[in-house]
C-alpha positions as protocol buffer text, in pm:
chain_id: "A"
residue {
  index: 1
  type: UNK
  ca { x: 2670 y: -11202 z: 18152 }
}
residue {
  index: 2
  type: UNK
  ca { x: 3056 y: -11078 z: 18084 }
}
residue {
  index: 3
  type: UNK
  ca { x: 3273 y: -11305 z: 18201 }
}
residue {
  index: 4
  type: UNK
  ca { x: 3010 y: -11601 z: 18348 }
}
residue {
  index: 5
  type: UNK
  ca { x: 2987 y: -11960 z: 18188 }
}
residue {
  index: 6
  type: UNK
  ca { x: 2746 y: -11993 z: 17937 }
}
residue {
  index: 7
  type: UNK
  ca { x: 2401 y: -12158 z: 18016 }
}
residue {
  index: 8
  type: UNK
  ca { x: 2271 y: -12432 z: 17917 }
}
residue {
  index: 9
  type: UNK
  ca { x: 2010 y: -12450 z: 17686 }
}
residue {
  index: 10
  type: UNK
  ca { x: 1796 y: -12702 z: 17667 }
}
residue {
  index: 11
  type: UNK
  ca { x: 1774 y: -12924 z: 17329 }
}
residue {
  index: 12
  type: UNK
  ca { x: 1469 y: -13012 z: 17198 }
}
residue {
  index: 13
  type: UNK
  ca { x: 1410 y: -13290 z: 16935 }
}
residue {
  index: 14
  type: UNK
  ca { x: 1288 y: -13128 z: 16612 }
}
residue {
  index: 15
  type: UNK
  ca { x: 959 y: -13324 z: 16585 }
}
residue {
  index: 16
  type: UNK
  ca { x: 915 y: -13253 z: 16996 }
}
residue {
  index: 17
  type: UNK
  ca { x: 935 y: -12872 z: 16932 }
}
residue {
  index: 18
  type: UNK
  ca { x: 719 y: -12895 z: 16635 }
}
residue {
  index: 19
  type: UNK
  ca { x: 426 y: -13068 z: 16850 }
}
residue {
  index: 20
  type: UNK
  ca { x: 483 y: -12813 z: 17127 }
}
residue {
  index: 21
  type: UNK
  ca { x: 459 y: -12523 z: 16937 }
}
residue {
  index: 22
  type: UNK
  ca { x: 155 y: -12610 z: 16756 }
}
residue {
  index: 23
  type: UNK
  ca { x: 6 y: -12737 z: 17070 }
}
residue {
  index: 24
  type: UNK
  ca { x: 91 y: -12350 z: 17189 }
}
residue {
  index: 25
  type: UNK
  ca { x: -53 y: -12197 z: 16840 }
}
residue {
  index: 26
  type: UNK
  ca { x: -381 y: -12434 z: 16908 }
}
residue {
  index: 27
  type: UNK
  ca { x: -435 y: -12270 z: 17232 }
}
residue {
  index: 28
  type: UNK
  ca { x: -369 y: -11907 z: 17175 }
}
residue {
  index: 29
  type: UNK
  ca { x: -635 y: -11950 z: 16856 }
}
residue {
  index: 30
  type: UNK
  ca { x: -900 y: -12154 z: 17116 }
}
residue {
  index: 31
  type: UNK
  ca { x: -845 y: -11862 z: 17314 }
}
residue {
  index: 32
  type: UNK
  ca { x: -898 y: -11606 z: 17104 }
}
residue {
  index: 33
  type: UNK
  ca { x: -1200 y: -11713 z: 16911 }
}
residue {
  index: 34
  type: UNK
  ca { x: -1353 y: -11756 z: 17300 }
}
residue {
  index: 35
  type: UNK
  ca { x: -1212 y: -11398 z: 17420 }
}
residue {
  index: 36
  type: UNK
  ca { x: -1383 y: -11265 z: 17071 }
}
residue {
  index: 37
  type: UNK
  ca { x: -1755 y: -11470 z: 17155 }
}
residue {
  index: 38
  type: UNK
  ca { x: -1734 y: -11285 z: 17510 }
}
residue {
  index: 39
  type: UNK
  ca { x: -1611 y: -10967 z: 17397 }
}
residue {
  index: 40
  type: UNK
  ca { x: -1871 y: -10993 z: 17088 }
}
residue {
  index: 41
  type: UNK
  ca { x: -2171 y: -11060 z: 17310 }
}
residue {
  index: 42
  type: UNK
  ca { x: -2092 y: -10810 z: 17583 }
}
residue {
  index: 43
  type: UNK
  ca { x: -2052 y: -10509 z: 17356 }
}
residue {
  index: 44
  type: UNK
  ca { x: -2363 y: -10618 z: 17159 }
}
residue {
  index: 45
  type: UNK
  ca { x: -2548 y: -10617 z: 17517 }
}
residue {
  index: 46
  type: UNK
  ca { x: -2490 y: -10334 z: 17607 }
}
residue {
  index: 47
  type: UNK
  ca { x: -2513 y: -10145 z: 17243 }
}
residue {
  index: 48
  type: UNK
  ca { x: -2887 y: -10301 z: 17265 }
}
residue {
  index: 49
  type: UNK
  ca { x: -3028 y: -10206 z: 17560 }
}
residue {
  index: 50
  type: UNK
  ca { x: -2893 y: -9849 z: 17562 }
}
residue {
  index: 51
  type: UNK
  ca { x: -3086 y: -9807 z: 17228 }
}
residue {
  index: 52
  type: UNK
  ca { x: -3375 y: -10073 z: 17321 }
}
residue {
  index: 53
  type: UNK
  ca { x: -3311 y: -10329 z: 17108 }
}
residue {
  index: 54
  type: UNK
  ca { x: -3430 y: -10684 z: 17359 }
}
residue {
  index: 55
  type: UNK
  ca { x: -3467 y: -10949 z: 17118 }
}
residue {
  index: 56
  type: UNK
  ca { x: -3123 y: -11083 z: 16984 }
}
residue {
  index: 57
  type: UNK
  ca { x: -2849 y: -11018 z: 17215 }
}
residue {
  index: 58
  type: UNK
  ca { x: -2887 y: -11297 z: 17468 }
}
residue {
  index: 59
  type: UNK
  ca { x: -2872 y: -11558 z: 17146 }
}
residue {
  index: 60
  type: UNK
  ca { x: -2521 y: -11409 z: 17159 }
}
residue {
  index: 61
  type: UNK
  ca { x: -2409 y: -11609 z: 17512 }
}
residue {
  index: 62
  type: UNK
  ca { x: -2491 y: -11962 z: 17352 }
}
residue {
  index: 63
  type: UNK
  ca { x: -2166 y: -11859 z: 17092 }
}
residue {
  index: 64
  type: UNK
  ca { x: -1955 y: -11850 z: 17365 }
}
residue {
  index: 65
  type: UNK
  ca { x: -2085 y: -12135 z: 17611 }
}
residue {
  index: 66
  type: UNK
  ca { x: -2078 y: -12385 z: 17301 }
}
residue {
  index: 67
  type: UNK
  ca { x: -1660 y: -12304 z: 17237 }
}
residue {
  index: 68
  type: UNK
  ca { x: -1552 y: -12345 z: 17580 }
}
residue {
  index: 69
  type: UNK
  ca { x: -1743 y: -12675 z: 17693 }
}
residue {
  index: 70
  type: UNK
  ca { x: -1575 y: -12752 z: 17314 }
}
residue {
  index: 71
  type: UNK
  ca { x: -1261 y: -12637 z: 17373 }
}
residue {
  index: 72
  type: UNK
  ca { x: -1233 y: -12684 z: 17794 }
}
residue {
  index: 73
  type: UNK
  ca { x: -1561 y: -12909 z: 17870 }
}
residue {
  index: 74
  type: UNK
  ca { x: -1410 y: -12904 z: 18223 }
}
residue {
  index: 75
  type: UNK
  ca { x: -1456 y: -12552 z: 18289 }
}
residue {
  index: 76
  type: UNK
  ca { x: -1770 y: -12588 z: 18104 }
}
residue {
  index: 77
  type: UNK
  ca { x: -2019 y: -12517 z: 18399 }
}
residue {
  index: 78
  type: UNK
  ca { x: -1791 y: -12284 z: 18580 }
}
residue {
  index: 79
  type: UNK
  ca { x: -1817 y: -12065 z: 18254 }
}
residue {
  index: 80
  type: UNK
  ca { x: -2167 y: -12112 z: 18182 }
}
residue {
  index: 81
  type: UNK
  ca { x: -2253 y: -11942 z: 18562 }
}
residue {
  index: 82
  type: UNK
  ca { x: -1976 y: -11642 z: 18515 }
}
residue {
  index: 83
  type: UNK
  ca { x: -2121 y: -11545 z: 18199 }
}
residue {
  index: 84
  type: UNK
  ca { x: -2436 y: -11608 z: 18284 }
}
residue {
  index: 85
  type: UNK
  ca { x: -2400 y: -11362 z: 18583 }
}
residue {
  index: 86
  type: UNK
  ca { x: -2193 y: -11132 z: 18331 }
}
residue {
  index: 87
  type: UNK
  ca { x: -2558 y: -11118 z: 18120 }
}
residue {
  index: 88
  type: UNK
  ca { x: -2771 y: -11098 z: 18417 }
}
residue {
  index: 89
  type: UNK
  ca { x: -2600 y: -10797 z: 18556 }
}
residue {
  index: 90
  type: UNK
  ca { x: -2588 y: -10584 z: 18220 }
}
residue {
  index: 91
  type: UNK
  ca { x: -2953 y: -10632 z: 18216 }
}
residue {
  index: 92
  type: UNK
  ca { x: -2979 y: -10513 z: 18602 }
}
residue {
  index: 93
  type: UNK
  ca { x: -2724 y: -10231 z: 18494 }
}
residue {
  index: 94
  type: UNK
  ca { x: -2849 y: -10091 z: 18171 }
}
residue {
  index: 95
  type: UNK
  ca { x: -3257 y: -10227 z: 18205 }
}
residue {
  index: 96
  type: UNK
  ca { x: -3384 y: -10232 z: 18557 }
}
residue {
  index: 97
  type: UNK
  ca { x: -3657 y: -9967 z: 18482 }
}
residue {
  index: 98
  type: UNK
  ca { x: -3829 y: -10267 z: 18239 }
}
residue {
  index: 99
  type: UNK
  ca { x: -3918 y: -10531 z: 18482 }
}
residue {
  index: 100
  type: UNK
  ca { x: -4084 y: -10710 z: 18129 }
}
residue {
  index: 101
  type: UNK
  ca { x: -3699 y: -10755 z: 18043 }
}
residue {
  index: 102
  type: UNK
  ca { x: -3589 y: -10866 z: 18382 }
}
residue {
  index: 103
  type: UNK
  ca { x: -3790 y: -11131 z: 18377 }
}
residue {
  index: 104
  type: UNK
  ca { x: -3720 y: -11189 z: 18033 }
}
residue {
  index: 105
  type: UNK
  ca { x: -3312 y: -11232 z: 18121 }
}
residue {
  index: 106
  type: UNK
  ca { x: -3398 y: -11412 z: 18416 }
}
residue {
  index: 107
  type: UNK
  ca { x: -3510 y: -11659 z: 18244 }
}
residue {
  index: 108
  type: UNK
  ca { x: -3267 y: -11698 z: 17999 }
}
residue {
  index: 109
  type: UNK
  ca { x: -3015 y: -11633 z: 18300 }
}
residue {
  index: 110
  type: UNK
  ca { x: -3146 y: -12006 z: 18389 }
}
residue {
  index: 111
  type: UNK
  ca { x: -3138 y: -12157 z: 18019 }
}
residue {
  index: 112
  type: UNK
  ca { x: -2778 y: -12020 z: 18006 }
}
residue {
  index: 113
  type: UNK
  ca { x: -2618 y: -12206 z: 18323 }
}
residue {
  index: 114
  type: UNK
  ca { x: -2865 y: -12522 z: 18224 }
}
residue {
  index: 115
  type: UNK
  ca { x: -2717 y: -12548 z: 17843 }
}
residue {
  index: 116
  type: UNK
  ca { x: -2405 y: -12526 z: 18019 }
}
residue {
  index: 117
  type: UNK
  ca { x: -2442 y: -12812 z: 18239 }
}
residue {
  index: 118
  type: UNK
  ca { x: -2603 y: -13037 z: 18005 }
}
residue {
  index: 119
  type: UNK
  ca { x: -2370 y: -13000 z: 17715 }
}
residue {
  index: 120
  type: UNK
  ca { x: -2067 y: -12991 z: 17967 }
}
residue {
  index: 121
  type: UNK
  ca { x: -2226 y: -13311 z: 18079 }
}
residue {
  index: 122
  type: UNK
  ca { x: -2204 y: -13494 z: 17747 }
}
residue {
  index: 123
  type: UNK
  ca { x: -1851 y: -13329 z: 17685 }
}
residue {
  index: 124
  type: UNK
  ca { x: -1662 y: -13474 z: 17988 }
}
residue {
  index: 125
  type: UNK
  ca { x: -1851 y: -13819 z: 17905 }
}
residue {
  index: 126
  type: UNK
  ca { x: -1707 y: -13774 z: 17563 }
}
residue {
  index: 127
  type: UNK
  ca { x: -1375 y: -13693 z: 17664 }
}
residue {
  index: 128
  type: UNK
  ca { x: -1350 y: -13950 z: 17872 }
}
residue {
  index: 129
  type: UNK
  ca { x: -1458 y: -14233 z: 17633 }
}
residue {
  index: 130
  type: UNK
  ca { x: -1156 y: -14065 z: 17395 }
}
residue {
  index: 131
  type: UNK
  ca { x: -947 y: -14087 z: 17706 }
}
residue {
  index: 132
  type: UNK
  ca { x: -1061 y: -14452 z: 17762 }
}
residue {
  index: 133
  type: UNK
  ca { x: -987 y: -14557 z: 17366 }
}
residue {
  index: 134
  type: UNK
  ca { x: -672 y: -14399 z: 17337 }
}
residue {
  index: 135
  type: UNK
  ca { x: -558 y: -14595 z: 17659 }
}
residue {
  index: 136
  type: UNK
  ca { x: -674 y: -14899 z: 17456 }
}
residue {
  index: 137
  type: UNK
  ca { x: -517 y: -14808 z: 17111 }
}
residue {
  index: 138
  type: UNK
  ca { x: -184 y: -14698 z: 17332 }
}
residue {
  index: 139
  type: UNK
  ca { x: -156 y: -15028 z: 17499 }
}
residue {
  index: 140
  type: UNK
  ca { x: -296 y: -15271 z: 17236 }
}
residue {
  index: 141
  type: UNK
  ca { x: -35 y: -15532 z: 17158 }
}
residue {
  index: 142
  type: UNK
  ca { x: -139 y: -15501 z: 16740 }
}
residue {
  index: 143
  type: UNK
  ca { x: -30 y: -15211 z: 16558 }
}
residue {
  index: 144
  type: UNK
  ca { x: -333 y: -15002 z: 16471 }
}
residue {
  index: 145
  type: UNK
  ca { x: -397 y: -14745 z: 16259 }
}
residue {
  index: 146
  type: UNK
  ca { x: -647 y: -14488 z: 16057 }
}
residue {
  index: 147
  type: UNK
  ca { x: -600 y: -14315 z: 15749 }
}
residue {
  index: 148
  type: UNK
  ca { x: -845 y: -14139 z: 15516 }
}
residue {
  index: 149
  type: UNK
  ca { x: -958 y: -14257 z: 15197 }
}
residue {
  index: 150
  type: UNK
  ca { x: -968 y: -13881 z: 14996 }
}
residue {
  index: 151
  type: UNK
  ca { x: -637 y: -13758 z: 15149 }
}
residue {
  index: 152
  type: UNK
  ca { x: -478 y: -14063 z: 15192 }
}
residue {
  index: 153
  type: UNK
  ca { x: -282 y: -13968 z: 15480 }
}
residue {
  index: 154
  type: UNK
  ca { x: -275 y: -14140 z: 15845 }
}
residue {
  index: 155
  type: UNK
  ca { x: -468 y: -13981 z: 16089 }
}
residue {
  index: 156
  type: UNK
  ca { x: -422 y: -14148 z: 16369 }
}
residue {
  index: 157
  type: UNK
  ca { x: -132 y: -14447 z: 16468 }
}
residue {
  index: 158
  type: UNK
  ca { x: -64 y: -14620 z: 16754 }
}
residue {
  index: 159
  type: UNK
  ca { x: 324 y: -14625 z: 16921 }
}
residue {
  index: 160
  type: UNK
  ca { x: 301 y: -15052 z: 16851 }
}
residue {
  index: 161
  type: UNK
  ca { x: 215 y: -14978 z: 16511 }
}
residue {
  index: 162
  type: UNK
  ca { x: 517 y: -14739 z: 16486 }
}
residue {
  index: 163
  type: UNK
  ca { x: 740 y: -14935 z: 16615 }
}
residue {
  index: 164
  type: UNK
  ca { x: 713 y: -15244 z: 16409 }
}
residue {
  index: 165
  type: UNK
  ca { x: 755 y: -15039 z: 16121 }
}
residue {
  index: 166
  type: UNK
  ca { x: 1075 y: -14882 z: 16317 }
}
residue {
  index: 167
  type: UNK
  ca { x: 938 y: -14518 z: 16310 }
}
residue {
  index: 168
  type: UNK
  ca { x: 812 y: -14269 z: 16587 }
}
residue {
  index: 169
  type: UNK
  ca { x: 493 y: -14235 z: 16632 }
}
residue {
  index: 170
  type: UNK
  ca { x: 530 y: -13824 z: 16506 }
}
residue {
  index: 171
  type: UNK
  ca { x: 712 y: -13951 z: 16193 }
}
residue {
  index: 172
  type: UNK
  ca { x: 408 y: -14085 z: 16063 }
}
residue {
  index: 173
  type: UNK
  ca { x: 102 y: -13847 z: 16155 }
}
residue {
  index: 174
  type: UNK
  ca { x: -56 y: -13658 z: 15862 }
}
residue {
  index: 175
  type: UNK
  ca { x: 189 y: -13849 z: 15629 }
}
residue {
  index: 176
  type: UNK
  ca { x: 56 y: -14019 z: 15301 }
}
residue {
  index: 177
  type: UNK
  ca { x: 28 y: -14376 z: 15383 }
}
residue {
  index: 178
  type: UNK
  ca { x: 230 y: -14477 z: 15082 }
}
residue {
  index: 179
  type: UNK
  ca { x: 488 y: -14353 z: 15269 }
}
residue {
  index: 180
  type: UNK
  ca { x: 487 y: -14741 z: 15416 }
}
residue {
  index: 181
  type: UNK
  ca { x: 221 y: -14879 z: 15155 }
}
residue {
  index: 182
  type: UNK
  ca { x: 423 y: -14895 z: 14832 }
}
residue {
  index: 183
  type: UNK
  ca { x: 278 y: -15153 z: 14634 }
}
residue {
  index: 184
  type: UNK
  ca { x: 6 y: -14959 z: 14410 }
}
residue {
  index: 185
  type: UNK
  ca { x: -144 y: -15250 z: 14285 }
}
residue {
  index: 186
  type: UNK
  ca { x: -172 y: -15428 z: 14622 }
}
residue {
  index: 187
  type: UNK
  ca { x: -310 y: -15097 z: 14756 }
}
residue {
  index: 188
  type: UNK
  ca { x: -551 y: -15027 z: 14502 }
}
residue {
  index: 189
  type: UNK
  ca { x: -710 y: -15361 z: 14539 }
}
residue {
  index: 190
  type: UNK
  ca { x: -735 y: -15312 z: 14903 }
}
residue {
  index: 191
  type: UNK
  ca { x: -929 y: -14974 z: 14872 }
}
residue {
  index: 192
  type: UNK
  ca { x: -1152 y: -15081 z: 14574 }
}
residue {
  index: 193
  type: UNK
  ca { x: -1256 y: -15355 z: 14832 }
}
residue {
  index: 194
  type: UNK
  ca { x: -1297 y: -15166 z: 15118 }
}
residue {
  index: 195
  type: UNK
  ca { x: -1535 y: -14895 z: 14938 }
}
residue {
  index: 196
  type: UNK
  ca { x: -1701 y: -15141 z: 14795 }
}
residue {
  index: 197
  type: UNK
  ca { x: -1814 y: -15261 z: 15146 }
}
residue {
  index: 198
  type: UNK
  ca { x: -1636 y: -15550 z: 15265 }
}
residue {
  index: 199
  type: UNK
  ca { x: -1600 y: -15447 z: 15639 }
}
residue {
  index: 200
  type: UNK
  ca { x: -1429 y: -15602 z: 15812 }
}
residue {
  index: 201
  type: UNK
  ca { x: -1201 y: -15725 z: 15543 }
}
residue {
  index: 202
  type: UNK
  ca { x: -882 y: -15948 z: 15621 }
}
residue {
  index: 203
  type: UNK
  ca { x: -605 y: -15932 z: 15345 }
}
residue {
  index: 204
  type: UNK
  ca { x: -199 y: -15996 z: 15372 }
}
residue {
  index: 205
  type: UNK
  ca { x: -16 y: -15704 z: 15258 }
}
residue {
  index: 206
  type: UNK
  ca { x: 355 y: -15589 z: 15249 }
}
residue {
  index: 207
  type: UNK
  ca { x: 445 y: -15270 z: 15433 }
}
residue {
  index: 208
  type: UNK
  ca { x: 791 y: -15094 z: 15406 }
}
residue {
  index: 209
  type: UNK
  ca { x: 1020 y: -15011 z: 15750 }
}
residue {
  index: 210
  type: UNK
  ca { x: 1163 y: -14707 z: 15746 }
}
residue {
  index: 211
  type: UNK
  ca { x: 1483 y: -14876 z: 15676 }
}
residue {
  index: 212
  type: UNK
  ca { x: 1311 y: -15041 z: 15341 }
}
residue {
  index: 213
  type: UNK
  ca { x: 1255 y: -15378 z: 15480 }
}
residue {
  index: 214
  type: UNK
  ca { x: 966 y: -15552 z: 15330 }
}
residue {
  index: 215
  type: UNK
  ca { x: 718 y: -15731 z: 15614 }
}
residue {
  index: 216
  type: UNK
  ca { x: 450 y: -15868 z: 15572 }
}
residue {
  index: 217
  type: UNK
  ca { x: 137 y: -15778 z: 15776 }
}
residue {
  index: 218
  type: UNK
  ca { x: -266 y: -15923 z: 15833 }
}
residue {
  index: 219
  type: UNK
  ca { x: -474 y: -15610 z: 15785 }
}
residue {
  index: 220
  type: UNK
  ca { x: -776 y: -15642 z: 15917 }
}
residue {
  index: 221
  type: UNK
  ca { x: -1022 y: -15343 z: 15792 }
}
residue {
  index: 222
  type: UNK
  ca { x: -1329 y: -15166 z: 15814 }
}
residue {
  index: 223
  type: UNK
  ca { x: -1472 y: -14841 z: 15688 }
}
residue {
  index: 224
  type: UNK
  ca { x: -1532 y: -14687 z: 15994 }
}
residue {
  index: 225
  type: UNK
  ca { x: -1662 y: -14321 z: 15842 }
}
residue {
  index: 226
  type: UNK
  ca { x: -1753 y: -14263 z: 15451 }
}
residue {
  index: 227
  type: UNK
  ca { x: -1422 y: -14123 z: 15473 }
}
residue {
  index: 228
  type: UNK
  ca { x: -1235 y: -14328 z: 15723 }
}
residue {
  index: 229
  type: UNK
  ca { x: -1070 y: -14693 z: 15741 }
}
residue {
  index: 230
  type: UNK
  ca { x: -964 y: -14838 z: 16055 }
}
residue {
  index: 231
  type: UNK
  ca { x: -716 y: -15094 z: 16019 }
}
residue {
  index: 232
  type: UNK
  ca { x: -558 y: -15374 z: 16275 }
}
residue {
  index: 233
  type: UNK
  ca { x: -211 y: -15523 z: 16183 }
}
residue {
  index: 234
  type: UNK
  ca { x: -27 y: -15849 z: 16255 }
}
residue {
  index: 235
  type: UNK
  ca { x: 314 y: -15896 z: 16186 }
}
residue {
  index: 236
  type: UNK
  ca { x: 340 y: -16203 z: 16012 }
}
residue {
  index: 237
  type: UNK
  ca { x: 747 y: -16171 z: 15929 }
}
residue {
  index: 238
  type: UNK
  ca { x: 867 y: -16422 z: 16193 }
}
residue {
  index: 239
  type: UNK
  ca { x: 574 y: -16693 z: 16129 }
}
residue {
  index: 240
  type: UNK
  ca { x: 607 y: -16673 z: 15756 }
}
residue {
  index: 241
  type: UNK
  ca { x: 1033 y: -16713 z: 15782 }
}
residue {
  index: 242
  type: UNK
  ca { x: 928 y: -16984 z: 16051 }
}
residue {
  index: 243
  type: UNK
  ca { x: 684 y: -17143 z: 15806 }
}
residue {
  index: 244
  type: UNK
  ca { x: 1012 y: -17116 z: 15515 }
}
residue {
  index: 245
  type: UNK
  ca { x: 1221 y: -17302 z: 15728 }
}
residue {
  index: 246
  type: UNK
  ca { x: 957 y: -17587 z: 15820 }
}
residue {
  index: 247
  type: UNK
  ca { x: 903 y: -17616 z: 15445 }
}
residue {
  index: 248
  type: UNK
  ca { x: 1246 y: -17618 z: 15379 }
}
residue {
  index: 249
  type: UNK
  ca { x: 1329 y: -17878 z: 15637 }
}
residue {
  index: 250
  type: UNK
  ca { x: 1023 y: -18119 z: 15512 }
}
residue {
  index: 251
  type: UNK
  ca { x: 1157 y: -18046 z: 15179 }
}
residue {
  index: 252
  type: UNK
  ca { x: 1503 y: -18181 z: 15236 }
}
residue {
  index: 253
  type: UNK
  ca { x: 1343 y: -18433 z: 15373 }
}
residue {
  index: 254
  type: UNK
  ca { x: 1159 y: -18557 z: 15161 }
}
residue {
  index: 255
  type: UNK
  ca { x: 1467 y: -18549 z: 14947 }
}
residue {
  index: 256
  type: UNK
  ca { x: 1650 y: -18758 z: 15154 }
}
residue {
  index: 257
  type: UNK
  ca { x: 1386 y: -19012 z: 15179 }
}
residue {
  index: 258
  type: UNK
  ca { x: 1385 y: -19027 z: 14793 }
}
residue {
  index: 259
  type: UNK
  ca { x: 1775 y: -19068 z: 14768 }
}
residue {
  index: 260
  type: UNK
  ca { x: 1804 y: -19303 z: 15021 }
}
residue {
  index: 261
  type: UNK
  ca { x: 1470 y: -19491 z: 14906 }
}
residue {
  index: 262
  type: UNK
  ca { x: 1653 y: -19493 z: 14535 }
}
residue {
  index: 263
  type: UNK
  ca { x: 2038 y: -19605 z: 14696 }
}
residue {
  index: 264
  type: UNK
  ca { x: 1831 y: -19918 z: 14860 }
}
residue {
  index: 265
  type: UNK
  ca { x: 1643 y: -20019 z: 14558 }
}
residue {
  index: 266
  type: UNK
  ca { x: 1994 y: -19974 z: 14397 }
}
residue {
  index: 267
  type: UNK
  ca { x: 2143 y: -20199 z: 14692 }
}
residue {
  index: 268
  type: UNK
  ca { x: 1873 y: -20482 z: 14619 }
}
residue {
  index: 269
  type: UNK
  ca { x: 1894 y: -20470 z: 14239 }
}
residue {
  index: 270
  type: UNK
  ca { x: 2257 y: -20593 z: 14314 }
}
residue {
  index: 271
  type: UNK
  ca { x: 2177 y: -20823 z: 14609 }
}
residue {
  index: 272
  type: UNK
  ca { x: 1938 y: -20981 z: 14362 }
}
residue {
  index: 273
  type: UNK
  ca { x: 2189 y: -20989 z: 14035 }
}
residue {
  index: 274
  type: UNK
  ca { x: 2450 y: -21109 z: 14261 }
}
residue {
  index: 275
  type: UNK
  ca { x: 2171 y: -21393 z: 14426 }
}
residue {
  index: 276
  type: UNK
  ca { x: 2113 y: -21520 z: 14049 }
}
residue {
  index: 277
  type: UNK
  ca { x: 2450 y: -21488 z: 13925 }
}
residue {
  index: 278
  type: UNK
  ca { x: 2594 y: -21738 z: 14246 }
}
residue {
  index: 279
  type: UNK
  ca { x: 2267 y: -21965 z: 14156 }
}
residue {
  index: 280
  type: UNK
  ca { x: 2399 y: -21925 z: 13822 }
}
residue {
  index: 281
  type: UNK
  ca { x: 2722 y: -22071 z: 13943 }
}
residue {
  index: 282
  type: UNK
  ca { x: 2604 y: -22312 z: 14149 }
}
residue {
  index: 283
  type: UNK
  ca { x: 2376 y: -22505 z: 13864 }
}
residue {
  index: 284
  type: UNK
  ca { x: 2631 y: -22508 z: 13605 }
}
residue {
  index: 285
  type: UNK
  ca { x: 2886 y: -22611 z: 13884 }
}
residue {
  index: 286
  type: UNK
  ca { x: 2627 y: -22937 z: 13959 }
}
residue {
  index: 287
  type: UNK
  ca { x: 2595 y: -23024 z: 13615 }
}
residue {
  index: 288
  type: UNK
  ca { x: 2954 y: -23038 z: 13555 }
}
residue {
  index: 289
  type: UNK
  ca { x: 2950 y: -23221 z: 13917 }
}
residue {
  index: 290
  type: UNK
  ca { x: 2679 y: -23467 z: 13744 }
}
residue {
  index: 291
  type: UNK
  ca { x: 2874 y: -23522 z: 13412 }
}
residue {
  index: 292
  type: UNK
  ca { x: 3202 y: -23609 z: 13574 }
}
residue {
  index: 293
  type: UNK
  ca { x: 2999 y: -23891 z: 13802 }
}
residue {
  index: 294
  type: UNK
  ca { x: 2856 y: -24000 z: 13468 }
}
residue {
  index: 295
  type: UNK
  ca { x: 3220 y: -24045 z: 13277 }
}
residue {
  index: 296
  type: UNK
  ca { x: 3356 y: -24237 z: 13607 }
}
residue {
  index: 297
  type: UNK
  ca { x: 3073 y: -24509 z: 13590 }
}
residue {
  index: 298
  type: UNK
  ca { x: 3211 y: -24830 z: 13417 }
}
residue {
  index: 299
  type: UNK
  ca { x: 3096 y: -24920 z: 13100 }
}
């Protein structure tokens, strides 16, 4: 407007508006493969019974119930009964002169709403179990993380993982895991292990910050899928510098004890020269003592 202050417009983080907008495109393409399965199914309806064809369209409602309790197993049920009332009313509309057919869609009016319930059944059970482990992955105090063995690239990480390598969670999704695994050779030897079946396999690797840092982590792995490896990882940065400086200290002293062990051998090597050069002293002192008491006797 001419004259007014200029809004403000929100700023969004560049990997934040990248996850919302493919969150958006994910949706619109859920809901058009769904709008397509109803549209699809309801044309075909009605194209077969105004020529007579009875036999294949109601196959064409299981399309449709099987990519929403996929897509929104919520609404699963809900769905199931609308389009199962959508098929049942065609029938009544275009067929009510065959009562062979009513029956016919009757029934499958019922197998409709029960495939719904059932399959939106084990949906929401499954959703909720994915809830459940992401909770767990979310607030476990290792850093875990999944990759695949073809691609290479990390499919899923958790926000401790992230962090201990200093990156955002987002920074690292779909990325090559090289990306924080440089060491081919280390890597290699890992992977040849892993497919050869050595689940769950423990092995201390080094894994690059996104500053460059080298840490050093436990990985504790195991093939999860033919084509996926699950991996836990401890930091072990702070005990192995802790473990250096323990070392170091028993080191230097252990070096002390050597000097100071050598200085007091030193010390009694003199004490003892010095002990047998004054006894030294002493006995040629007494004989000279002796041979002066000799020359005074009288003859």
């Amino acid at each position: 407007m001419a004259g007014g202050a200029p809004r403000e417009v929100p700023v969004m983080g560049n990997g934040d508006g990248m996850d919302v907008t493919s969150h958006v495109d994910d949706q619109l393409i859920q809901l058009f493969i769904v709008t397509a399965a109803i549209i699809g199914a309801v044309l075909t309806t009605i194209f077969s019974l105004s020529h007579g064809i009875f036999e294949v369209f109601p196959f064409l409602y299981i399309l449709p119930i099987i990519l929403v309790v996929y897509f929104y197993p919520r609404h699963g049920v809900i769905f199931s009964l609308g389009i199962s009332l959508v098929y049942i009313g065609l029938v009544y509309c275009y067929g009510l002169s065959n009562p062979m057919l009513i029956a016919i869609s009757t029934g499958w009016f019922a197998i409709f709403i029960m495939v719904g319930v059932v399959m939106s059944s084990f949906a929401t059970r499954l959703h909720n179990q994915r809830k459940k482990i992401k909770r767990v992955l979310e607030n476990a105090q290792d850093g875990i993380f999944c990759f695949e063995l073809r691609s290479m690239r990390l499919q899923e990480i958790n926000p401790r993982c992230a962090r201990m390598l200093h990156y955002e969670r987002e920074d690292l999704l779909g990325k090559a895991i090289t990306m924080i695994w440089t060491n081919d050779a280390e890597r290699a030897e890992f992977l040849s292990s892993i497919k050869k079946g050595q689940s769950p396999f423990l092995k201390e690797v080094v894994l690059r910050t996104k500053d460059g840092t080298a840490r050093q982590y436990l990985i504790s792995a195991i093939l999860a899928t033919s084509n996926l490896v699950f991996c836990s990882a401890i930091d072990l940065t702070h005990q192995k510098i802790a473990d250096d400086e323990i070392w170091q200290t028993l080191e230097a002293l252990e070096r002390q004890v050597v000097e100071r062990t050598a200085h007091l051998e030193k010390i009694n090597e003199q004490l003892k020269a010095e002990i047998l050069e004054r006894r030294r002293i002493e006995s040629t002192l007494l004989q000279q003592e002796h041979r002066g008491d000799e020359r005074r006797q009288p003859q």
